[in-house]
N, C-alpha and C positions, 0 to 999 in steps of 0.2 A: 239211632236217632239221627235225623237231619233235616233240618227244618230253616228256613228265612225268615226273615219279615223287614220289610222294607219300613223306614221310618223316614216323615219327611215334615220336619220341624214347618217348614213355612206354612204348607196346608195344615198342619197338624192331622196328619193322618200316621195309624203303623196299620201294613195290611201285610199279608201273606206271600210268598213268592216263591218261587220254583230255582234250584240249582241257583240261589244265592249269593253263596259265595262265589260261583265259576260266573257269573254273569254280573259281580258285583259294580264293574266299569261302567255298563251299560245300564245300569239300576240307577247309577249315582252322578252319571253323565259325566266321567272322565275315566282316563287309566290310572290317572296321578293317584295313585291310594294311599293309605296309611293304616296298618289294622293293630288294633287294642284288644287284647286277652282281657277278660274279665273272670274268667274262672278258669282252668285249666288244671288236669289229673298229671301228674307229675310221676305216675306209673305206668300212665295209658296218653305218650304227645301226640296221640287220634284221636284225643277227648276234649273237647273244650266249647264256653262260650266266647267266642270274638264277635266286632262292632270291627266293620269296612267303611272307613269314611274319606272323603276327597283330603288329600294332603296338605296341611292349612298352609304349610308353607310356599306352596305353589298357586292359591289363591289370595286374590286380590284385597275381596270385600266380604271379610268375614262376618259382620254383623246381619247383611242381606239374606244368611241363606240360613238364620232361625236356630235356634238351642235346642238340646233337650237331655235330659238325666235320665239313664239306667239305673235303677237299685237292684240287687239280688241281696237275698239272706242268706249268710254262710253262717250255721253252725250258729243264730241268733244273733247274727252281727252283722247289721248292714255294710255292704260295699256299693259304693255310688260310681259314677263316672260322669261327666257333662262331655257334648260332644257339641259340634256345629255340623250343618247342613244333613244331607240325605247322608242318610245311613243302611247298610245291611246288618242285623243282628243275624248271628249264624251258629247254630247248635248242632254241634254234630259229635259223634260217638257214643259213647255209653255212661253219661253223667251219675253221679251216686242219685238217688231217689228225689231227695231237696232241691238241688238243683234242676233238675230232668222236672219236676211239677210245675216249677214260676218260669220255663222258658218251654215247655212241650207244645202250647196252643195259641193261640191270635190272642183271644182271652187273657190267655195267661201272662201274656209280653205284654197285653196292652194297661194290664195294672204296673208294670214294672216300671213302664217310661212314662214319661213327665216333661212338658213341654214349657219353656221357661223364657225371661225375660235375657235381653243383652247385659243388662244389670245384675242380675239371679248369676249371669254366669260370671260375669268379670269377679263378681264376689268369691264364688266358689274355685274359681283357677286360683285368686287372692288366698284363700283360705287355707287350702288344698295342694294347692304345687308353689305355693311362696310365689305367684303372679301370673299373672294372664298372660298368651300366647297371642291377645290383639288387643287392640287401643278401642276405646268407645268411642272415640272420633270417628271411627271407620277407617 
């Protein structure tokens, strides 16, 4: 398996995309990355799902470039993530069954993510990592 899909909170679009991850800079319109495991086989490190997104820390105006939430189901237990701006979701190796369903198709990613307010996020950073990584001031 190896599969993208471009995510881009401001339009609120996720579409499909080609070598993903190797073209993620040019997807997300910088080099500055930062990338986030969200599943990964810890028998097979050629297995996993990651999200490429622009490195918050080297951007300005994080509230301009739009939110949005990943869920996947491990095992009947949701795992969330909240991201900012354009993202690459990137699936590649050979996921167990459950995983490989909710990220194999356009479809299937496009029920996972969730497009959400600056508020929805500062919550959930708050919630989640004991504080948000930006100010609502902008």
């Amino acid at each position: 398996m190896d599969v993208s899909f471009l995510i881009d909170p401001v339009h609120k679009t996720v579409t499909s995309v080609q070598d993903g991850y190797a073209r993620a800079d040019e997807l997300i319109g910088t080099d500055l990355t930062d990338t986030a495991t969200l599943w990964g086989d810890a028998a097979d490190p050629d297995t996993s799902v990651r999200v490429i997104v622009a490195d918050d820390s080297l951007t300005n105006n994080t509230i301009s470039r739009g939110f949005f939430k990943v869920m996947l189901e491990l095992e009947n237990v949701g795992v969330e993530r909240v991201f900012a701006g354009k993202a690459v979701l990137d699936a590649y190796g050979s996921p167990r069954p459950d995983i490989r369903e909710q990220v194999k198709t356009l479809k299937a990613i496009r029920e996972r993510v969730s497009f959400i307010s600056a508020e929805d996020a500062f919550q959930w950073f708050d919630e989640n990592t004991g504080g948000s990584p930006f100010s609502l001031e902008g």
